[in-house]
N, CA, C and O of each residue as an XYZ file, in Angstrom:
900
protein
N     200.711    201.274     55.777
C     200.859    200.219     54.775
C     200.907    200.844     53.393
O     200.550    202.018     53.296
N     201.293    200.211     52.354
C     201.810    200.689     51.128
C     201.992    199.472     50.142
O     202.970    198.745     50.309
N     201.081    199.208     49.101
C     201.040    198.476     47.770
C     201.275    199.631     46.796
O     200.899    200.799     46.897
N     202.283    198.784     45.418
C     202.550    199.533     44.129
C     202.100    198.478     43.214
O     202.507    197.317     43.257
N     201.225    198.947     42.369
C     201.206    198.623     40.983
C     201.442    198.650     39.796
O     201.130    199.787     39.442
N     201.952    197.871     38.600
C     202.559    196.639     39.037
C     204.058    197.218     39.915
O     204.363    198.274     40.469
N     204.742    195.904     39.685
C     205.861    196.231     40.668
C     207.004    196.041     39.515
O     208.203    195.940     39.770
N     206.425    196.010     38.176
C     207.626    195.562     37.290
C     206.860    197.177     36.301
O     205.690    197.540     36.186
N     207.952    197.683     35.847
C     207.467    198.901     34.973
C     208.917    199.794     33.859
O     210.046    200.195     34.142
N     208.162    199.779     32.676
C     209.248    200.724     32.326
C     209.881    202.024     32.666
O     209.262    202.502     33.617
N     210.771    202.730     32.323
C     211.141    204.109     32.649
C     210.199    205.162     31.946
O     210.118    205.213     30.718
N     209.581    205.891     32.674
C     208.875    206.842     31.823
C     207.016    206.247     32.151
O     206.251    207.175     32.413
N     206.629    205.367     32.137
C     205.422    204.263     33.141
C     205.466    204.865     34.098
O     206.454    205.184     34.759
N     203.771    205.205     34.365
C     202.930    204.851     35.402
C     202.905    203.864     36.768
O     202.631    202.746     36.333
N     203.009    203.816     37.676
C     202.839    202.898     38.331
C     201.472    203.760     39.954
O     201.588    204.877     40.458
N     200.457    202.748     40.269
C     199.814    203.428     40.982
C     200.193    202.476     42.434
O     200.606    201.318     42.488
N     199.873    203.463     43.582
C     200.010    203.205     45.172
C     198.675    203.544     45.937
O     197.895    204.495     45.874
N     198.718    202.541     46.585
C     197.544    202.740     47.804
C     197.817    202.429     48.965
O     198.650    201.523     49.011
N     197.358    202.913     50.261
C     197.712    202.432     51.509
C     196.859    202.964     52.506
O     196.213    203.967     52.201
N     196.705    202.380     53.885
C     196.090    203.240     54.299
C     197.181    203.478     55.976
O     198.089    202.774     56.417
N     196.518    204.843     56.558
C     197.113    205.407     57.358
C     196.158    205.859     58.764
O     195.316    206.733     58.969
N     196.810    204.710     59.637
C     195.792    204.567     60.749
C     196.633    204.695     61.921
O     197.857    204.655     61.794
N     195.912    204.896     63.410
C     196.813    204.902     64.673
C     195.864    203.907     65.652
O     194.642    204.046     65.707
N     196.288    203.318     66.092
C     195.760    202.231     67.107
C     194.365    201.305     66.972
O     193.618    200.709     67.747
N     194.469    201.563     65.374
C     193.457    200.604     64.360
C     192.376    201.494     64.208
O     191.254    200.988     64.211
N     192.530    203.358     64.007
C     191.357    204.168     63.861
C     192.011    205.055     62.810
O     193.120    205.584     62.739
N     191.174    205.041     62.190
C     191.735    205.868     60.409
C     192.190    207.568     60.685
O     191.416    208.450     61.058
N     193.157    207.670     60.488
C     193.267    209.376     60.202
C     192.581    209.975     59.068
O     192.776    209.849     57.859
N     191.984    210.453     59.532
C     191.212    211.590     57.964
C     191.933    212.214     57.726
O     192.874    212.469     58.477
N     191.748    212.768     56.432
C     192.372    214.428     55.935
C     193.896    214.630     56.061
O     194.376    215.742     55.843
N     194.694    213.543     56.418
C     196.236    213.756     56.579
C     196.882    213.745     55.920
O     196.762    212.669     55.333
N     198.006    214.560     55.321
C     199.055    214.391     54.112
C     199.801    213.435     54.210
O     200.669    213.361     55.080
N     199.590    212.574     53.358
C     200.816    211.457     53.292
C     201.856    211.649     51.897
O     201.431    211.569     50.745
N     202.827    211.831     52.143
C     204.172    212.371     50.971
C     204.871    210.926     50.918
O     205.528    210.293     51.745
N     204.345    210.599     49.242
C     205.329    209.519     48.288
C     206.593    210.128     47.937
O     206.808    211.182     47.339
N     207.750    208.884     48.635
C     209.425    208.864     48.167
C     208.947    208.005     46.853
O     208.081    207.188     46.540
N     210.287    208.852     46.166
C     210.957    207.907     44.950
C     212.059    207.810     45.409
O     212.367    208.859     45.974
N     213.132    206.765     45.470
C     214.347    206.425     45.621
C     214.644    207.614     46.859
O     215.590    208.377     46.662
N     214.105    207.714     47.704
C     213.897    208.716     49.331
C     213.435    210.088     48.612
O     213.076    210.889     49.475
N     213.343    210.552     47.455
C     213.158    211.860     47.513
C     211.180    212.245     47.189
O     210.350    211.466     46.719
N     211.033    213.263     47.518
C     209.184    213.341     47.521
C     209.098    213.537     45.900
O     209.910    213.982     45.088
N     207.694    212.987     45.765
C     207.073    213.376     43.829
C     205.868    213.203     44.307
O     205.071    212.808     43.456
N     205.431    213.356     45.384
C     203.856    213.186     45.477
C     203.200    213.556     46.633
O     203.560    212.814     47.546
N     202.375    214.398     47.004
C     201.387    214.539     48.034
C     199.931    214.279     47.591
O     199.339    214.603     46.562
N     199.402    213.358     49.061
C     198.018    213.139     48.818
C     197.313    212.757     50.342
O     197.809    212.125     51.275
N     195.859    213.441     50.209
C     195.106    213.403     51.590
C     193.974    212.268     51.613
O     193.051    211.966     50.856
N     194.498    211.748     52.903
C     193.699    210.509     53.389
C     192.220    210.320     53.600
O     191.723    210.928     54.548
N     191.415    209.533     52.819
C     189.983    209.302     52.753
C     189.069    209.393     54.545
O     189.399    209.463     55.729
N     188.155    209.350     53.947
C     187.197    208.896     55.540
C     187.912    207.432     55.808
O     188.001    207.465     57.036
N     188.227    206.725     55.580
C     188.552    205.287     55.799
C     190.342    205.348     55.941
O     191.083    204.366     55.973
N     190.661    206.479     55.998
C     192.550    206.486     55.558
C     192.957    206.231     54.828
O     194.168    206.113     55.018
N     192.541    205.931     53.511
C     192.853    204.994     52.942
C     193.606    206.229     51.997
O     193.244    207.378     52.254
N     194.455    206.069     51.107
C     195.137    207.397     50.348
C     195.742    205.984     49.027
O     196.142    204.820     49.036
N     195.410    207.239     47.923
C     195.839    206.277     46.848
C     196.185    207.524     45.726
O     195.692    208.652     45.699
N     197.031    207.026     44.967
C     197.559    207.765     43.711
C     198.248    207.212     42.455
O     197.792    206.208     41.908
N     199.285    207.813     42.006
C     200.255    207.512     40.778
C     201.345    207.973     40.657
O     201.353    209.164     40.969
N     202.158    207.649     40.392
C     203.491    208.222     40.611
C     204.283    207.667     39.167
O     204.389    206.473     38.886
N     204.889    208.967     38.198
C     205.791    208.212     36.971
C     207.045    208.143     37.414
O     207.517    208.989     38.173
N     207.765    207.007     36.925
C     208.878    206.700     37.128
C     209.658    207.944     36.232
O     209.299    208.631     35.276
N     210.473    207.893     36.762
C     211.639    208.860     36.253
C     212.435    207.825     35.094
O     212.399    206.594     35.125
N     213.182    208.705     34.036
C     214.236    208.174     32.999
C     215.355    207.851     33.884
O     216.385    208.495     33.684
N     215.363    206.874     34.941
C     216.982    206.731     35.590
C     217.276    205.264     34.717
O     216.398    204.651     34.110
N     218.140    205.022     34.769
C     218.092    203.814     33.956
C     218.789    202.935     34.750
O     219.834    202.576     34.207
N     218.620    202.511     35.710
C     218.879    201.800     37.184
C     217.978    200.502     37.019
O     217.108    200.364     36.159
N     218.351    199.535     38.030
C     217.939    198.044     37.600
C     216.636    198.025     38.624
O     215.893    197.046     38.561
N     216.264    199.372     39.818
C     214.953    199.072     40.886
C     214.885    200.718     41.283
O     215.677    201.661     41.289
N     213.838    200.553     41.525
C     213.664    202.184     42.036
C     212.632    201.815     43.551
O     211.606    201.136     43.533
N     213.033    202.243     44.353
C     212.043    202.252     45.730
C     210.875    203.213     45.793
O     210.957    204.375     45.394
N     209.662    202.618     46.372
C     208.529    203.739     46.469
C     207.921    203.806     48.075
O     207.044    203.007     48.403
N     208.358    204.646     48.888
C     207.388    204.845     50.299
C     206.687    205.397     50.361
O     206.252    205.998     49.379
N     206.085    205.520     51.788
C     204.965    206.139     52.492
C     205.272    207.154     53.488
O     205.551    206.704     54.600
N     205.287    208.465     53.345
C     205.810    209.389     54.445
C     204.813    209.988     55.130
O     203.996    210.698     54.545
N     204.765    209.762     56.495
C     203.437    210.820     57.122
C     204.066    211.391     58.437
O     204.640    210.557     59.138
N     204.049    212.583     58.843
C     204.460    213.500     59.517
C     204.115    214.682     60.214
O     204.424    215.787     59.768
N     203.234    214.469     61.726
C     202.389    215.295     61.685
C     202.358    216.438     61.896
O     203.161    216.854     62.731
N     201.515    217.327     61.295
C     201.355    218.934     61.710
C     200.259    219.825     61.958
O     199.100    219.458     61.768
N     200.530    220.889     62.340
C     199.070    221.402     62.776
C     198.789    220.931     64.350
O     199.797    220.843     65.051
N     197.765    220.683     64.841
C     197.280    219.758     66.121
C     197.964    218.313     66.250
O     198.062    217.742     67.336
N     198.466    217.730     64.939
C     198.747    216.632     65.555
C     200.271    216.390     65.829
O     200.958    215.369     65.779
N     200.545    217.647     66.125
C     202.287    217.788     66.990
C     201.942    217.971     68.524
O     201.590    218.798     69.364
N     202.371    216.288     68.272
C     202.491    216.060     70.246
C     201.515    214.800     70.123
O     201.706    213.866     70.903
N     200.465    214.719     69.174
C     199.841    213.979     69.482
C     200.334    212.494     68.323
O     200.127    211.370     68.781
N     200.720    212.569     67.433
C     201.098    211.715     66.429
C     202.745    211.791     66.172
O     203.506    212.699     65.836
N     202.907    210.403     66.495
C     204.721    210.850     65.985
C     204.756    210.007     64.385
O     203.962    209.091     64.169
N     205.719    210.429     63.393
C     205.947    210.395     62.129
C     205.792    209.130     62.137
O     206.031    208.345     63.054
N     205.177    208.826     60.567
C     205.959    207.146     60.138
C     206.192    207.279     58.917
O     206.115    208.266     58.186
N     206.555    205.974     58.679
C     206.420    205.655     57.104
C     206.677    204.049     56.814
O     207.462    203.265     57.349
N     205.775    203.877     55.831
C     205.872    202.754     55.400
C     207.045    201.852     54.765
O     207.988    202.326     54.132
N     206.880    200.700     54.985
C     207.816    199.821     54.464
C     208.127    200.181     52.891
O     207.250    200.790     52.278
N     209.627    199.744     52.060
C     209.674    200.390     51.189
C     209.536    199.175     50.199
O     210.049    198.082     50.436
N     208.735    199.478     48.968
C     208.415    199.025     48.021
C     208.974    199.128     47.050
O     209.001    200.232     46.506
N     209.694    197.908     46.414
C     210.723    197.784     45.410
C     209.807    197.874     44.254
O     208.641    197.482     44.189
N     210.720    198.613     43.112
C     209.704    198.704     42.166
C     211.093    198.171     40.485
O     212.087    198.830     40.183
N     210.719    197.162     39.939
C     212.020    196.574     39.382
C     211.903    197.334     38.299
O     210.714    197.654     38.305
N     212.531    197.936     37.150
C     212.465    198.743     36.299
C     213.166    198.110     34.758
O     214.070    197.325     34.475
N     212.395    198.764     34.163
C     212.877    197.910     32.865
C     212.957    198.982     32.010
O     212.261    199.975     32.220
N     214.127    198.888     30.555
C     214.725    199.676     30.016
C     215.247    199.047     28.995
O     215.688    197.905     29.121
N     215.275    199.849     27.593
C     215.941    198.666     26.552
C     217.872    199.469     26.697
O     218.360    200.563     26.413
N     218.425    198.124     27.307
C     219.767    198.634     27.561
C     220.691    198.645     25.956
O     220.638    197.853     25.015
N     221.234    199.478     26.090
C     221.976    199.837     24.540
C     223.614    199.865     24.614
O     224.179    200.795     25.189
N     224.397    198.720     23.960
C     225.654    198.488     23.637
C     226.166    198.784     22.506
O     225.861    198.254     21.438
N     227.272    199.965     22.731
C     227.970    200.651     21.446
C     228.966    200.021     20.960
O     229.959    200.283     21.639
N     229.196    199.323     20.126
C     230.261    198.967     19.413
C     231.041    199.780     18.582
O     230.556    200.303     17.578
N     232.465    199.960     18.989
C     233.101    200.672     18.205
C     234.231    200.434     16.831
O     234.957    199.480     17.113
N     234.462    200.822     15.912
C     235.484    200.320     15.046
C     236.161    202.147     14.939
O     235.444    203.126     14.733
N     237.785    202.184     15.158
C     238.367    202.769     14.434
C     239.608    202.435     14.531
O     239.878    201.525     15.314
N     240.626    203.043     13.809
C     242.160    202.868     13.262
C     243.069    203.395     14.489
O     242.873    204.469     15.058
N     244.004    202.555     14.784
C     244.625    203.027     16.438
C     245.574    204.215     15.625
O     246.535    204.515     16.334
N     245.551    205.026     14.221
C     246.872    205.885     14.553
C     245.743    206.743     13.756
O     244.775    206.230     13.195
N     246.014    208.073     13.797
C     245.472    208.986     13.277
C     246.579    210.160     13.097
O     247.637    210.259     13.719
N     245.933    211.268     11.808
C     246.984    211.724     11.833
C     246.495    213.379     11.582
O     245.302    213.643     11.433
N     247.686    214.576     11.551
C     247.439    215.535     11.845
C     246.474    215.950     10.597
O     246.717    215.280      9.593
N     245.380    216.957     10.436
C     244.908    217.730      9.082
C     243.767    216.773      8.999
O     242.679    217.118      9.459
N     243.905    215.723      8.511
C     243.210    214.389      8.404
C     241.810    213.739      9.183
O     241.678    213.457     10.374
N     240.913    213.624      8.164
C     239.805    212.773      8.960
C     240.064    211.459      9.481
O     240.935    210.704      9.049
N     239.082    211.157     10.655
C     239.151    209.852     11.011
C     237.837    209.353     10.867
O     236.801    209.961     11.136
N     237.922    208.487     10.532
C     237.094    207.292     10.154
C     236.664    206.835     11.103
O     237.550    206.251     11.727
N     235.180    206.762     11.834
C     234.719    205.831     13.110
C     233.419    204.884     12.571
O     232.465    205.421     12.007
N     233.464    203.704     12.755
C     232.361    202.448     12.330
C     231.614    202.045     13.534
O     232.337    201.605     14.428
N     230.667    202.074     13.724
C     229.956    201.674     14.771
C     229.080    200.895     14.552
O     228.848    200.535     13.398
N     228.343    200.422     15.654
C     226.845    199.841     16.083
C     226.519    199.776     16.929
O     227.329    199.685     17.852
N     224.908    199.778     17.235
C     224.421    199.773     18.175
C     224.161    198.190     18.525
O     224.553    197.432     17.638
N     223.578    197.576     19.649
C     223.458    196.477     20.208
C     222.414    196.257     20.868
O     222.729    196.433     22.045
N     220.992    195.879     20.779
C     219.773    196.085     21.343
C     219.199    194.619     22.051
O     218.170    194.495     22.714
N     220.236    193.511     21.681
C     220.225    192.690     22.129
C     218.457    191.613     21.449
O     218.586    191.107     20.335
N     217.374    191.445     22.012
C     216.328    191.377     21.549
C     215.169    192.420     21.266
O     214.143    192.293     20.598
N     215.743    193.666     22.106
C     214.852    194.967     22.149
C     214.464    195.573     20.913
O     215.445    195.725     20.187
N     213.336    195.996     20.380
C     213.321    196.164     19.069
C     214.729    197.750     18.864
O     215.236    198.407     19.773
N     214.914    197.853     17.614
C     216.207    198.983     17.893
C     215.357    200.192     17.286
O     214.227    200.051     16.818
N     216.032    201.359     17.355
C     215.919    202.403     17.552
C     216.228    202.873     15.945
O     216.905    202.195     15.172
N     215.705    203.950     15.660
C     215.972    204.300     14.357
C     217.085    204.953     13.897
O     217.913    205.016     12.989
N     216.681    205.463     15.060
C     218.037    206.836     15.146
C     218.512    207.392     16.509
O     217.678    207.765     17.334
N     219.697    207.446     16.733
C     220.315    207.940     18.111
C     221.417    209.170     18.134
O     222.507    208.932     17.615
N     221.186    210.468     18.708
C     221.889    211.168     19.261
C     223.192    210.778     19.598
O     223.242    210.087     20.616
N     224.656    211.101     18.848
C     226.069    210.366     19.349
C     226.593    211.921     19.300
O     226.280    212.833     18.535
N     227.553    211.879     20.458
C     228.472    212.779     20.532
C     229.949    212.053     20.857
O     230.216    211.134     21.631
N     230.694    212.735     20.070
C     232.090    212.187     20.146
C     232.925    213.430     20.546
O     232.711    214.633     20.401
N     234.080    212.644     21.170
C     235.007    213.564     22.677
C     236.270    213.345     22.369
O     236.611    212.241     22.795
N     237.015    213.833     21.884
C     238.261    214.366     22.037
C     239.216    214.599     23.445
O     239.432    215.796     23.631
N     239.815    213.720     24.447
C     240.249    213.779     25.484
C     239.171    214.889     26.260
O     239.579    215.901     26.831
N     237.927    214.557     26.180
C     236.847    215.310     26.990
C     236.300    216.015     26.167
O     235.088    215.804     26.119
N     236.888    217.250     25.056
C     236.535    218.144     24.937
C     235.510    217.489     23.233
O     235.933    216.629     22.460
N     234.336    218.150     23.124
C     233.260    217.735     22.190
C     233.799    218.468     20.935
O     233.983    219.639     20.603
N     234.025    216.801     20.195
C     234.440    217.508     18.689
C     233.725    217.268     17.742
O     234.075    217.750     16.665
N     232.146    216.229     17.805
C     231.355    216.359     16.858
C     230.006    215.835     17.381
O     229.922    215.253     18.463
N     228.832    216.088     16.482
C     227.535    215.406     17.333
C     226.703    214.904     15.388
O     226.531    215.479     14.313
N     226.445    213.546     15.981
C     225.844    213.647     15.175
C     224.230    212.630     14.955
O     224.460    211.664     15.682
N     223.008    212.437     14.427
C     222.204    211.543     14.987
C     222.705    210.271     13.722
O     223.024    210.496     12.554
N     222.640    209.026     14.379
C     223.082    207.843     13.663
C     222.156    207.091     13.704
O     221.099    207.446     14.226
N     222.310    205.932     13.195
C     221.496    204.875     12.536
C     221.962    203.924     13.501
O     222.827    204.091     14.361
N     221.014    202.513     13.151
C     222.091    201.710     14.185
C     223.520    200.724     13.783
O     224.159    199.963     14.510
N     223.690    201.035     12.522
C     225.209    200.915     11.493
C     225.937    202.205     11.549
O     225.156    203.156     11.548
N     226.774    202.427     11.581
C     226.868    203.873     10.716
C     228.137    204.280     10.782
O     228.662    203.800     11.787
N     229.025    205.094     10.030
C     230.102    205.236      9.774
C     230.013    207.280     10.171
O     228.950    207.885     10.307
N     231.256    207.849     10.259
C     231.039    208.792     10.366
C     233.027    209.372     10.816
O     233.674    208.828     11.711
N     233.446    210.254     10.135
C     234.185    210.996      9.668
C     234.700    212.239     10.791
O     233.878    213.107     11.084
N     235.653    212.268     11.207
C     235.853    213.798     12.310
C     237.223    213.964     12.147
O     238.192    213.220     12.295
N     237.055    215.240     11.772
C     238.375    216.026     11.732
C     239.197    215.847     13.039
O     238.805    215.887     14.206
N     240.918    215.557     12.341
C     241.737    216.105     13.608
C     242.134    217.389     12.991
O     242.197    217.808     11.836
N     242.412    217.929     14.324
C     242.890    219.295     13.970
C     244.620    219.316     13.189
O     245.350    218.325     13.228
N     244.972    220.477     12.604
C     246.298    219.834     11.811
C     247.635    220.421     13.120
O     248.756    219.915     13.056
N     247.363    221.342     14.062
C     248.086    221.766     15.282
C     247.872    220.570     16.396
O     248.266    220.628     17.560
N     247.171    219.485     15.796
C     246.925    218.422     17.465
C     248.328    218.485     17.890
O     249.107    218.984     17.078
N     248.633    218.219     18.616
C     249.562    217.448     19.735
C     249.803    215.856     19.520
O     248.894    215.096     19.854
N     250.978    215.342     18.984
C     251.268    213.989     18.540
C     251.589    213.444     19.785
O     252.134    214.028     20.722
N     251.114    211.970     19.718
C     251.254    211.186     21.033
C     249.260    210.366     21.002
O     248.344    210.411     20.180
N     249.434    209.737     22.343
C     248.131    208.911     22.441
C     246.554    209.990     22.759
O     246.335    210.654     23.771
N     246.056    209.912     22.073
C     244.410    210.660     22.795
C     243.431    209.772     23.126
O     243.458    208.674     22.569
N     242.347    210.077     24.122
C     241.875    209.433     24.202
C     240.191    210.102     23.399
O     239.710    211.235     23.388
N     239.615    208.550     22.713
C     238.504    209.020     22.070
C     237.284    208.444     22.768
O     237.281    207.308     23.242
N     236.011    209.462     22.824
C     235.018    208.550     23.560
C     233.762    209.279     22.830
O     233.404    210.438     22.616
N     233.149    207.565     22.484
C     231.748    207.749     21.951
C     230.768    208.219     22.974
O     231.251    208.105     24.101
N     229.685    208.657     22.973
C     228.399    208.755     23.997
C     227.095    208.715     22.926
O     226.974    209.494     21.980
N     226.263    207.776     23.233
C     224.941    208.215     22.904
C     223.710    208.146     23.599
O     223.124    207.101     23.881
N     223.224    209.646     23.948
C     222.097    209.659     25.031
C     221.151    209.184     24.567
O     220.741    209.018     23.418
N     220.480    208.755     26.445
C     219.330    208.349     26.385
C     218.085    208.611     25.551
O     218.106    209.717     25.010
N     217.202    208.008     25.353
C     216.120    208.413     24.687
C     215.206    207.679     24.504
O     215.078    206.888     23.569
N     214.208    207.948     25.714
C     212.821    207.342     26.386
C     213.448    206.104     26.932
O     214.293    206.166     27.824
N     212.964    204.760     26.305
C     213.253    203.609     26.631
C     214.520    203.166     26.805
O     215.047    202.493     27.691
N     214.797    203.508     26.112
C     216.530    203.211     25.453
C     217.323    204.293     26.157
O     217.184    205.507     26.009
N     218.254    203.601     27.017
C     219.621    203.507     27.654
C     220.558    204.303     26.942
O     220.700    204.354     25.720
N     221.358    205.094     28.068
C     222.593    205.669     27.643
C     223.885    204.505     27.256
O     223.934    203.350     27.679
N     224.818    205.129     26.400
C     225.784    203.876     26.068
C     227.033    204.714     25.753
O     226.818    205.835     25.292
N     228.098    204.396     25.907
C     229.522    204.605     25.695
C     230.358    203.732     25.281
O     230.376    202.550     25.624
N     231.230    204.365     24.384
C     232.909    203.516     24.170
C     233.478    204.331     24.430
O     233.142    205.504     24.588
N     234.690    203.719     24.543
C     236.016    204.508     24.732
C     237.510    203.870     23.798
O     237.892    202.702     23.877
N     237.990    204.643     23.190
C     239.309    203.921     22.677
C     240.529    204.840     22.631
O     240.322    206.050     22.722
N     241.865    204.359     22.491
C     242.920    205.459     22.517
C     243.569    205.361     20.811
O     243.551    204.341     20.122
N     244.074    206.606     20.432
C     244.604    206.990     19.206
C     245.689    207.133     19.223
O     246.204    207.722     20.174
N     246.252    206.770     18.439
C     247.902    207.214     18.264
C     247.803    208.451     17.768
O     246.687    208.423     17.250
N     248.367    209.819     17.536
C     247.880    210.559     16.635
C     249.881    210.824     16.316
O     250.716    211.030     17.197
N     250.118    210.726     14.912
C     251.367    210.795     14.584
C     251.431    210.943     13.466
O     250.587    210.352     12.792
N     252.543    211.867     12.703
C     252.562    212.066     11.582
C     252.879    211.256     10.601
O     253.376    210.150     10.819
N     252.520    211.909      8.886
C     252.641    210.834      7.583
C     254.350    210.407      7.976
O     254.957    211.297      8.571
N     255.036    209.275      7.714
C     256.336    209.463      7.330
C     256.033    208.932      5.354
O     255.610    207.838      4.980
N     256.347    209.887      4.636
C     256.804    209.689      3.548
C     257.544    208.914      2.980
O     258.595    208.854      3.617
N     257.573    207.807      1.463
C     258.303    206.966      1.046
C     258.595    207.554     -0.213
O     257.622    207.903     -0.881
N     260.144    207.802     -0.843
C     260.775    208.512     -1.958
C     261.100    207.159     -2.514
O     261.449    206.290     -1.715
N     261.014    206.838     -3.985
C     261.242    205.931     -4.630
C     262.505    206.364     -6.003
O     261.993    206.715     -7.066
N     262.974    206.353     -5.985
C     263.651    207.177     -7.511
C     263.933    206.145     -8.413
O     264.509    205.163     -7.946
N     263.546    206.156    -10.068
C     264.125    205.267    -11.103
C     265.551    206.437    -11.702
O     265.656    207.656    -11.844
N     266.474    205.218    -11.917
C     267.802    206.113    -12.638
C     268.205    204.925    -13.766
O     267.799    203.772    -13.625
N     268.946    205.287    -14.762
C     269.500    204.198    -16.026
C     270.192    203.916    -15.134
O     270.554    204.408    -14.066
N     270.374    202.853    -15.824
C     271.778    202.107    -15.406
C     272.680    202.074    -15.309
O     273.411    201.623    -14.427
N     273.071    203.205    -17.433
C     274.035    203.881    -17.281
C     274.155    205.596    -17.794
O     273.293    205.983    -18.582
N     274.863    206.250    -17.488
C     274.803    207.378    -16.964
C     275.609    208.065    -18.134
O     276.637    208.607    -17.728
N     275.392    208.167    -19.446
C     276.571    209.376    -20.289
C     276.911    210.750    -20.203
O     276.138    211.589    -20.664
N     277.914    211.056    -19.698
C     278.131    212.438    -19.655
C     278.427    212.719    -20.874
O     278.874    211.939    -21.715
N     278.138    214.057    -21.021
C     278.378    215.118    -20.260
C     275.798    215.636    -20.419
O     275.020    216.486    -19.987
N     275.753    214.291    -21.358
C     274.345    214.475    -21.789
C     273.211    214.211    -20.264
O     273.390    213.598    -19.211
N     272.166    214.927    -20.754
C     271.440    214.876    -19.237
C     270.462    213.587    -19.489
O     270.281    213.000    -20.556
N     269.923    213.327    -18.298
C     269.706    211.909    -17.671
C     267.959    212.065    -17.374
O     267.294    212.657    -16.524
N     267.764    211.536    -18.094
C     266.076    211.030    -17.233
C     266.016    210.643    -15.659
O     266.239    209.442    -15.510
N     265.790    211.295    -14.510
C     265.550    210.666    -13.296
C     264.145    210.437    -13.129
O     263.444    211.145    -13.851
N     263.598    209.713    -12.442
C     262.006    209.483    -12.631
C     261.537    209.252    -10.719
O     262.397    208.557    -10.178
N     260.998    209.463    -10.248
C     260.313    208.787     -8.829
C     259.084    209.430     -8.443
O     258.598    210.473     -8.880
N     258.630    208.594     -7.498
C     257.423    209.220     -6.436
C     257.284    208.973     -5.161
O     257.830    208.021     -4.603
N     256.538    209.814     -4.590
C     256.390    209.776     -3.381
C     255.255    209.318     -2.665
O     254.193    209.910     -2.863
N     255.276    208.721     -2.163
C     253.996    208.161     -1.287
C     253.886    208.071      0.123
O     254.682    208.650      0.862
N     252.989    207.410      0.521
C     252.865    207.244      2.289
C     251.897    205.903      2.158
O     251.519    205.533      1.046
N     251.558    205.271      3.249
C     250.825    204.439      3.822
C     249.669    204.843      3.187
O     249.215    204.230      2.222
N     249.035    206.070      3.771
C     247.986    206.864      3.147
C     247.267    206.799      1.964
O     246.047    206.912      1.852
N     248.505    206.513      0.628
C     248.586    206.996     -0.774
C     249.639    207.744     -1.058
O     250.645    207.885     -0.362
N     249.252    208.527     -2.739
C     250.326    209.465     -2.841
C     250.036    210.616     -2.203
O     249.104    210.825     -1.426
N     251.262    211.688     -2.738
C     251.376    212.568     -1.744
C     251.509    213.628     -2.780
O     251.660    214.803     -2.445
């Protein structure tokens, strides 16, 4: 048999187990009984005069919606042949976590040489928020900046001026940290060059053989140039 306490717990929490470990209603003494987390072992502990075996076990940072906790006993020594294995029923253990939604803002075209501009937020829903979070930003996979943010925050990354014109794909990440949930965006970029706008002023009329004021500028979307 196998009780967890409580059965509701954060990531990174305590939770304690007791049970006891008997054969035909007579207590095993002194026997190792090995606690699963989600099937894998985090715990050995030996059974009282009464069988009774009790401990603690911390939850791991998974950030999963239940984590399972059993009872493994398996015998050895003398009691091969005489005891065959068990284990207890498995004990759901519901897990709680402040889940974190990244909101992203940037410009679908970007261009070669040139910073890009990324606007974000975080999303904590009622969870109190976080001060500051670890963000790394990805370049079709490859890591092109890290930086720790606020839960507003604006932030600037070079394209390279040799990129490759056509669509990239951009992806936010900001890791976990304690309570608080890993979170991602993802968005695609145009990345394509300035096209330039030539404007020219000329008179109206033109006297030869005398020279001529021409006047213009150049600009882009951008600004001038």
């Amino acid at each position: 048999s196998l009780t967890v306490e409580p059965e509701t717990a954060f990531v990174g929490d305590k939770v304690t187990f007791r049970g006891v470990l008997n054969s035909l209603g007579e207590p095993l003494v002194d026997r190792i009984v090995t606690l699963l987390l989600n099937h894998s072992p985090v715990s050995s502990v030996l059974t009282g005069n009464d069988g009774v075996f009790h401990g603690e076990v911390t939850l791991p940072y998974l950030y999963v919606p239940e984590m399972t906790v059993q009872a493994l006993f398996y015998p050895v020594g003398n009691d091969i042949g005489r005891y065959l294995g068990s284990s207890s029923p498995a004990v759901t253990v519901k897990v709680l976590y402040y889940d974190t939604r990244l909101n992203l803002g940037v410009a679908n075209t970007a261009y070669p040489g040139r910073e890009l501009l990324l606007k974000g937020s975080f999303d904590y829903s009622n969870n109190p928020v976080a001060e500051e979070r670890s963000l790394s930003v990805y370049w079709n996979g490859g890591l092109a900046a890290e930086s720790a943010v606020a839960a507003n925050f604006s932030l600037e990354i070079p394209v390279a001026a040799n990129i490759s014109l056509g669509t990239h794909r951009l992806t936010l990440y900001v890791a976990p940290a304690g309570r608080y949930g890993p979170a991602q965006s993802v968005a695609e970029v145009e990345v394509t060059k300035i096209a330039p706008v030539i404007e020219v002023d000329t008179p109206g009329i033109a006297l030869l053989p005398f020279t001529q004021d021409i006047r213009g500028k150049v600009y882009s979307s951008l600004g001038p140039l």
